[in-house]
C-alpha positions as CSV (number, residue, x, y, z in Angstrom):
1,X,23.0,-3.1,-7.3
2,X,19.4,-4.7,-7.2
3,X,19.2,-8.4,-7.0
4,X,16.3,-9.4,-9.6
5,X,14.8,-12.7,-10.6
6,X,13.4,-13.6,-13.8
7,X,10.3,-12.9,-14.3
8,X,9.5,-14.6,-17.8
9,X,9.8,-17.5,-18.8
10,X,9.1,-17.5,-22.3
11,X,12.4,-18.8,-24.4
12,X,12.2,-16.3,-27.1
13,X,11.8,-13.3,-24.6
14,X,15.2,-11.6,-23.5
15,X,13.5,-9.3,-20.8
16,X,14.1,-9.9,-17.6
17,X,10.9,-8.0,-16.2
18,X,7.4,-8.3,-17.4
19,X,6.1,-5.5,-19.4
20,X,2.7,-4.1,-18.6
21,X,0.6,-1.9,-20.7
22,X,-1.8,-0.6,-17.8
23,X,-1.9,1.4,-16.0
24,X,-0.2,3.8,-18.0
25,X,2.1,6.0,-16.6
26,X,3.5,9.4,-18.0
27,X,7.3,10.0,-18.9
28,X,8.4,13.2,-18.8
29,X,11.2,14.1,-21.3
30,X,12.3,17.6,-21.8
31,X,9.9,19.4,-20.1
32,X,7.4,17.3,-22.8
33,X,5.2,14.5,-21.4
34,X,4.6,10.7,-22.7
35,X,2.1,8.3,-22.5
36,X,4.0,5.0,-22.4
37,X,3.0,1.9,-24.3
38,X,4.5,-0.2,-21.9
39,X,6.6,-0.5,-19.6
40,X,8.6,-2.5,-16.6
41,X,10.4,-2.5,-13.4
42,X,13.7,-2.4,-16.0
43,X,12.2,0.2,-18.2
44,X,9.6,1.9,-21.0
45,X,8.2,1.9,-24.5
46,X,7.2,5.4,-25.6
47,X,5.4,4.4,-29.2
48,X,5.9,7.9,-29.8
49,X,8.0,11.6,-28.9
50,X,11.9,12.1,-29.0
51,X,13.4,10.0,-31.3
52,X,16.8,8.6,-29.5
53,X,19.5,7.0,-30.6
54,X,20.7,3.4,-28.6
55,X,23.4,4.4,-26.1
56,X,22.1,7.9,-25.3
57,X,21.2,9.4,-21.7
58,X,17.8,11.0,-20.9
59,X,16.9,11.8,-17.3
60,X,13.3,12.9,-16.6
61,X,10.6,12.2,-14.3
62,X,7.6,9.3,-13.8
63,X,4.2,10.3,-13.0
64,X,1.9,7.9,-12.1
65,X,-2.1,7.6,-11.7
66,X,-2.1,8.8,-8.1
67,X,0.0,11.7,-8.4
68,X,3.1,10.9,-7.3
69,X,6.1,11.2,-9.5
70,X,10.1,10.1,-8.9
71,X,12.8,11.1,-11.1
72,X,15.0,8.9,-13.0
73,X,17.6,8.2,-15.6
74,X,17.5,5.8,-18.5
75,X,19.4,4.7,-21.2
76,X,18.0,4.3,-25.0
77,X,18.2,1.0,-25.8
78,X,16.2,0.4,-29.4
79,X,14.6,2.9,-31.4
80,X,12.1,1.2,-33.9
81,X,9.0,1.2,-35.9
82,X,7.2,0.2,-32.0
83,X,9.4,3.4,-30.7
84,X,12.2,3.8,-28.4
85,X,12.5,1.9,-25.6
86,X,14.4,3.1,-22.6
87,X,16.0,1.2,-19.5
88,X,16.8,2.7,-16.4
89,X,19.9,3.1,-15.0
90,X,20.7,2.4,-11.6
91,X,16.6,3.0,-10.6
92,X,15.9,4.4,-6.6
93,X,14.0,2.4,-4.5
94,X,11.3,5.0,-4.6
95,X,11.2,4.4,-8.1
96,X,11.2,0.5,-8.1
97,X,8.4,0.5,-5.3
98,X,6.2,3.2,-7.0
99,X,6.2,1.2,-10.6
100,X,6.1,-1.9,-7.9
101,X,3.1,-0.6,-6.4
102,X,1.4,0.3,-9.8
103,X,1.8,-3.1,-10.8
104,X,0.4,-4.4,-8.0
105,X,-2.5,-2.1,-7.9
106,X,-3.1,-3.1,-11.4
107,X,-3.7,-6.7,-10.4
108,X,-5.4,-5.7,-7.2
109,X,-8.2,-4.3,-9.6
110,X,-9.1,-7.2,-11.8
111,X,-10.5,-9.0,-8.8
């Protein structure tokens, strides 16, 4: 089990990780691919695709901008006018340090 820290301090927020919009990465769902419209180091927001209901399993794989991709599984967790948002379950290291490294890379650019 990871050990994570809060990373939001806003009262009304739940979320323990900060979502981020950009870069986008790609979900890939049934042989179908996603652009998310946000997502975390806990999980993503498709605004759109396969409608799930909360509780149900999906395993699929993450691509990301610079080509690499790492497979993962996920539970539904809300499905609502926004979409269906989805939160891993029991993410690899690979995976938390290539979303890790997107994030970073994100902030890297606005400099």
């Amino acid at each position: 089990m990871l050990k994570t820290i809060r990373t939001n301090f806003d009262r009304e927020e739940s979320r323990r990780d900060r979502r981020y919009p950009l870069p986008p990465i790609t979900v890939s769902l049934a042989d179908l691919d996603y652009t998310t419209a946000n997502w975390s180091l806990g999980g993503f927001l498709l605004g759109y695709g396969p409608q799930f209901l909360p509780g149900e399993a999906v395993a699929g794989l993450v691509r990301f901008a610079d080509g690499s991709e790492q497979s993962f599984t996920a539970n539904a967790v809300r499905s609502d006018a926004d979409g269906t948002g989805y939160q891993f379950t029991d993410p690899s290291m690979d995976l938390i340090g290539a979303l890790d490294r997107a994030a970073s890379g994100r902030m890297r650019r606005r400099a």
